[in-house]
N, C-alpha and C positions, 0 to 999 in steps of 0.2 A: 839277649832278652831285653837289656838296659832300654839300647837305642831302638826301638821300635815302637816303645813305652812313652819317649821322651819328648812327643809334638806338644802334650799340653806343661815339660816346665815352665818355671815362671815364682820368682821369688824361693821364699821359707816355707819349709816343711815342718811342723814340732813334734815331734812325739808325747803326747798327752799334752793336755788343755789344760791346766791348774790358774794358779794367781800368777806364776813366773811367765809362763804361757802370752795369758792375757796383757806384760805390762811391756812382753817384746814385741808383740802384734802392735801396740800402739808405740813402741819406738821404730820400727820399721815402717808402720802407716806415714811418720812422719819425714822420713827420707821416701817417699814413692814407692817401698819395696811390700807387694801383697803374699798372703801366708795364708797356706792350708795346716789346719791341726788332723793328728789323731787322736780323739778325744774317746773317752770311757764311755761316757753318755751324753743324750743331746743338752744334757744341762749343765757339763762343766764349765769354770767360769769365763774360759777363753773361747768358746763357742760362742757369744752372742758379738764377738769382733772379728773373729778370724773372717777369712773371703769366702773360706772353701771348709766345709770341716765331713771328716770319714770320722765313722763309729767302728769301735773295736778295738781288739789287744793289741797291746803294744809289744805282744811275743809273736802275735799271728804274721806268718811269711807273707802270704796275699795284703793285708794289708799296709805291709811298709813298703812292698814294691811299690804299692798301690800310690802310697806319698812319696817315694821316693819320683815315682814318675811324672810328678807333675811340680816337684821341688828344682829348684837351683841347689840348694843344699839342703841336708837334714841337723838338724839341733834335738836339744832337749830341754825336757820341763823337770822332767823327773826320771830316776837311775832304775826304774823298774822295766829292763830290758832282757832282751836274749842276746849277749855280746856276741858268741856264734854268729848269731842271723847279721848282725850287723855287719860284722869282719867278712861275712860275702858280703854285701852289699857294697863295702868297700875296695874289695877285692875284683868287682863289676862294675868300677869305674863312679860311683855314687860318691857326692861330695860331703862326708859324714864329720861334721864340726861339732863337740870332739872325736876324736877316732875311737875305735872299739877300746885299744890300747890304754889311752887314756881314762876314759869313762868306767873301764874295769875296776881303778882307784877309788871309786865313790861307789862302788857297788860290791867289792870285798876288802874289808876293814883290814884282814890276815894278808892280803896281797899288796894293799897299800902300805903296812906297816913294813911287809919284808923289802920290800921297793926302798922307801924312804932311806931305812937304815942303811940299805946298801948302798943308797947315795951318799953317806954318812951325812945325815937329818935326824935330829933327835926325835923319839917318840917314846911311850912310856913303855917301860918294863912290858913284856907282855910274854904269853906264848901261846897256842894252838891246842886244842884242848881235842881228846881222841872221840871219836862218836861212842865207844862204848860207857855207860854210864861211869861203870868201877871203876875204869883207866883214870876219865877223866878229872873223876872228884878226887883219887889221887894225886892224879899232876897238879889239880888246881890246889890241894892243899899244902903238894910239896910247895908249891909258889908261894902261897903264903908264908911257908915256913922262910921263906930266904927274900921274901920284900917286905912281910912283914902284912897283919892286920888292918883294916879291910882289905878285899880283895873287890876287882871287881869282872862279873862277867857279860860278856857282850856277845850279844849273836853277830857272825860276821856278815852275812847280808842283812837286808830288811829294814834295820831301825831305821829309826829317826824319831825327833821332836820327843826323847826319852823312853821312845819304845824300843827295845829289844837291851835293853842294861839294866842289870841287875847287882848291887854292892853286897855284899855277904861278910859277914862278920865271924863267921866259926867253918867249921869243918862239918854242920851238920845244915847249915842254910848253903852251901856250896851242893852238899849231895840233892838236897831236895829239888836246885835247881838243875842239876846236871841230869835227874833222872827226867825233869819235865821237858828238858830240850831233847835229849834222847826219845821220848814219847812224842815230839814231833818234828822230829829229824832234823833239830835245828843244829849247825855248826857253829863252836862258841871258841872268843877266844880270852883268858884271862889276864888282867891286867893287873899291876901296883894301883894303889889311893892313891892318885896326889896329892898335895897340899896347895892349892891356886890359890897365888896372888893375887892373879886376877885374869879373867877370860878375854880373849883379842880376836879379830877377824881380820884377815886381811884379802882384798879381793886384785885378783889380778887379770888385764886383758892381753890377750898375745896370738899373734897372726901365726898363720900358716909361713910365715918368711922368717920369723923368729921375732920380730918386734914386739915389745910389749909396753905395759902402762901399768905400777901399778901406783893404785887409791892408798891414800893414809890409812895406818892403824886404827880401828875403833877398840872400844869397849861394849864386851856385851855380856848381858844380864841373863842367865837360863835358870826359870824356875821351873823342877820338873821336870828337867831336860826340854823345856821350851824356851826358844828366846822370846824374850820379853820386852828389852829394852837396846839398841845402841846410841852408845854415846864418844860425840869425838869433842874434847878428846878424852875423857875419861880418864880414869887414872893412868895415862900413858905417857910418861915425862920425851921430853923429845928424844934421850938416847937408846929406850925402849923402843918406839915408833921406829928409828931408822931400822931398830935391828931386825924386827918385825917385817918392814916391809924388807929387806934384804932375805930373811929366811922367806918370805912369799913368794918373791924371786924366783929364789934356786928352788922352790917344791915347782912352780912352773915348769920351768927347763928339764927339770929328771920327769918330769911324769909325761911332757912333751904337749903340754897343753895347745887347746885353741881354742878360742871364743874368751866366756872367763871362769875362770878357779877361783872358788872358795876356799879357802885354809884359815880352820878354828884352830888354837892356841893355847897352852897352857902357861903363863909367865906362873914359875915357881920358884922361888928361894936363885934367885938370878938367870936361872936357865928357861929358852924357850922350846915347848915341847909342840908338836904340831897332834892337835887329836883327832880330826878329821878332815876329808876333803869334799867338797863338792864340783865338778864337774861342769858348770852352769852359775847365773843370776841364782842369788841365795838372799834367803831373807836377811842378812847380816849387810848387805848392799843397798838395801832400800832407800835411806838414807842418801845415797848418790843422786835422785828421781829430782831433790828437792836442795839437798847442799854440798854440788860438787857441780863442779864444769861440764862433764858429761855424765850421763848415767851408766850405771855398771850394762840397762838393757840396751841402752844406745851403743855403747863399746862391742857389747857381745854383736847384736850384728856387725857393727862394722870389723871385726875380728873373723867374722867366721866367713865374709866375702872379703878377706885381704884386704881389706881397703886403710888408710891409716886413719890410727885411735883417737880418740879427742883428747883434750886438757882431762886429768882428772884431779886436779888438786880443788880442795874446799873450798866451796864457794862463800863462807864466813868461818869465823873463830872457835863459835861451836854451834853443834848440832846436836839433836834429841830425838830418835824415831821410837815410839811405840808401835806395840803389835794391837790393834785391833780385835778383843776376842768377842764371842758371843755370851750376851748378858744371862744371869742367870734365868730369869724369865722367858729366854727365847725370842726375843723382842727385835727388830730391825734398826740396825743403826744409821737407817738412812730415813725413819722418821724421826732420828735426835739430832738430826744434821743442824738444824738449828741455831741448837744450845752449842754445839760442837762449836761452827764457824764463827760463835760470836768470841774463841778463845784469839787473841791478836794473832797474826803470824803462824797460825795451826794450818799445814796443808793435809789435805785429808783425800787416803786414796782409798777406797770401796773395791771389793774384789765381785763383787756381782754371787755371791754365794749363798745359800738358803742359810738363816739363823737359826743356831746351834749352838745352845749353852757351850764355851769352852773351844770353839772352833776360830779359827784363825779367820777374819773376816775383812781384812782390810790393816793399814797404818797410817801413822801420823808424823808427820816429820815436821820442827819449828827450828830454825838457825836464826842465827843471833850474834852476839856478843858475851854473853857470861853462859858458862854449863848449868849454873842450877837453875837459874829464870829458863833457860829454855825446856829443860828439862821437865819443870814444874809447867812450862803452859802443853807442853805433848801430852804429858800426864793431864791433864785437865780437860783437854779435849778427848785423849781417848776412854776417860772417865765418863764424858758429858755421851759419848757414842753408848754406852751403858757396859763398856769394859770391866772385868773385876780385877780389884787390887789386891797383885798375889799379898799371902799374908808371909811379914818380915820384910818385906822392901817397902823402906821406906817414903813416902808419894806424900805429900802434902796436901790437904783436904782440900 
C-alpha cells in the first residue's frame, strides 16, 4: 500500500501543528528540509509555516497514510495518538521517529513507570489503581496508609501542563475522586508526595544508530502544574547536573529513544526521581533556540534523519526562558512588542496563536553572565508582553 503512495515523499511529516510543530518547521526550513503537518484545524500555529498541511485526527487511519505518504519521515508534536495505527505503519515500512514503542512512554504514565523500574530507574512510589470505584479508593487509601499523607492521583493518559492530577489529603478526597474518574472512565494511578528540592529537565537527542547528545541540566519552575520558568543553571551545583544528565542518559537507552526525550526530575533529600517523559521538543528545551550551540529542534531533526547531532553545550554561563502567557485582558502580545524589545538581550519567540487569558503564547529567553540579571530581564520582557506573575514567585517589578 506504502509504495504506491510514496511518489509525492519529500522531507517531515508532524503529527499536529502546535508551537513544537511550528519551531521544527523552521529548524528544518533552515537545513533545506520541507514539512507537511497534520493539523486539528486550519488555524493551528504551525500551519501558517509548514509547506503542506492535511486537516484531521491524528487517530484517523486515512489521514496518516495520508502524511505518511508524502513524508521521509513521521515525528511529533504532541502524544495524543493511536500507538496501534502507528505500530502498522511502522510495521509497512514508514519511518516513525519516535517509534510506537517509545512514544507509548509519554502517553501511559503506568507503562512508563513499569518500564523505568524495570530498568532499575528510580520513580516515585506509586501503584495502578482498579477501574472499580470501591477497589480503588481502597488501594489508594491502603497507599496512603504505607507512604504516608498526601497521596497523589494521576490519570494515566491525558494530562499535562497540571491536568489530570490530583493531591488528596484524607481518605474521603481520594473516594470523591476515584468515583469521578470512574464516571468517566479515566485510569488512575496513585502515587507518594514528594518533598522536591528542586524540579530538573533534562533533554536528550539520539539517533536511530544509538548516538546521542545530551544538553545540560536546567531548573524549572511549575506553577499549577505549568512550567513557568527555566533556568541554567539554577539551583543545580555541578555534581547534581552530571548526575542528571547521566540519569537522562540511561532513560534514553531503556525507552530506546529517537529524535529527543524529555525527562522531568524530582532532586529530593539526595536522590533523583524521574516524573515524566516526553517523547519530543518540550517546553523545558526552549531555552536551547537562544542559549545552547544547537537547538533541542535542530537536534530533533537532525536525530530523526540519522544525521550527526550538533554541540549542545550552553552557549553562555546562564540563561532565563519564560513562558509567555495570555494577559488577563485578552490582549496580543505582539502589540507590546515594543515595550518587550526595548528589555536588553530579551529574545522573544511568538507562537502565532489567538490570545487567551492563561494560554501559552510564546517565550523569552535572555543569557548572560549572572542568573538573577538575566533572569529579572526574561521576567521583564515577558511582563512587558502582558504575561501575569504567578503569585509567590518571586519576579522583581
Amino acid at each position: 500500500m506504502l509504495s504506491s503512495m510514496r511518489n509525492e515523499a519529500h522531507g517531515i511529516g508532524i503529527v499536529g501543528a502546535g508551537q513544537l510543530a511550528r519551531m521544527t518547521i523552521q529548524a528544518a526550513s533552515a537545513l533545506g528540509i520541507d514539512s507537511v503537518v497534520l493539523a486539528s484545524g486550519p488555524d493551528d500555529a504551525a500551519t501558517q509555516l509548514a509547506g503542506r498541511v492535511l486537516v484531521g485526527s491524528p487517530r484517523d487511519s486515512g489521514q496518516l497514510w495520508a502524511l505518511a505518504a508524502r513524508s521521509e519521515v513521521l515525528t511529533f508534536d504532541h502524544e495524543h495518538v493511536d500507538l496501534e495505527l502507528l505500530a502498522t505503519l511502522e510495521r509497512a515500512g514508514v519511518a516513525v521517529r519516535p517509534g510506537a514503542t517509545t512514544l507509548s512512554m509519554g502517553v501511559d504514565k503506568a507503562l512508563m513507570r513499569r518500564t523505568l523500574a524495570a530498568a532499575g530507574i528510580a520513580v516515585p512510589a506509586h501503584a495502578l489503581l482498579d477501574a472499580d470505584p470501591d477497589r480503588a479508593t481502597a488501594e489508594a487509601v491502603a497507599f496512603g496508609g504505607t507512604y504516608g499523607w498526601p497521596v497523589v492521583l494521576k490519570a494515566t493518559r491525558g494530562g499535562y501542563d497540571g491536568r489530570g492530577v490530583w493531591p488528596a489529603a484524607n481518605a474521603a478526597q481520594v473516594e470523591v475522586r476515584c468515583r469521578r474518574a470512574a464516571e468517566s472512565g479515566t485510569t488512575m494511578l496513585v502515587e507518594n508526595h514528594v518533598d522536591i528540592d528542586v524540579e530538573l529537565a533534562v533533554l536528550v537527542a539520539r539517533r536511530p544508530n544509538g548516538d546521542l547528545a545530551v544538553w545540560p541540566a536546567v531548573e524549572t519552575t511549575q506553577v499549577s502544574g505549568m512550567c513557568r520558568e527555566v533556568l541554567l543553571p539554577g539551583r543545580v551545583d555541578a555534581a547534581l547536573e552530571e548526575r542528571a544528565r547521566a540519569l537522562g542518559e540511561q532513560v534514553a537507552v531503556a525507552v530506546g529513544a529517537t529524535g529527543v526525550l524529555a525527562i522531568e526530575m524530582f532532586s529530593s533529600g539526595g536522590a533523583l526521581l524521574v516524573n515524566e517523559l516526553a517523547a519530543r521538543p518540550h517546553n523545558s528545551g526552549h531555552w536551547t533556540m537562544d542559549g545552547s550551540v544547537t537547538s533541542q529542534f535542530e537536534n530533533h531533526v537532525r536525530a530523526i534523519f540519522d544525521w550527526p547531532l550538533g554541540d549542545v553545550a550552553a552557549s553562555a554561563p546562564a540563561v532565563a526562558s519564560v513562558n509567555v502567557l495570555g494577559s488577563p485582558d485578552g490582549g496580543s502580545p505582539v502589540a507590546r512588542l515594543r515595550a518587550a524589545l526595548a528589555v536588553e538581550g530579551a529574545h522573544v519567540h511568538l507562537y502565532g496563536k489567538s490570545p487567551v487569558p492563561g494560554r501559552k503564547l510564546g517565550h523569552v529567553t535572555v543569557c548572560g553572565t549572572d542568573l538573577a540579571d538575566v533572569r529579572d530581564r526574561a521576567w521583564r520582557c515577558a511582563v512587558a508582553l502582558g504575561t501575569p506573575v504567578p503569585s509567590g514567585l518571586l519576579v522583581a517589578p
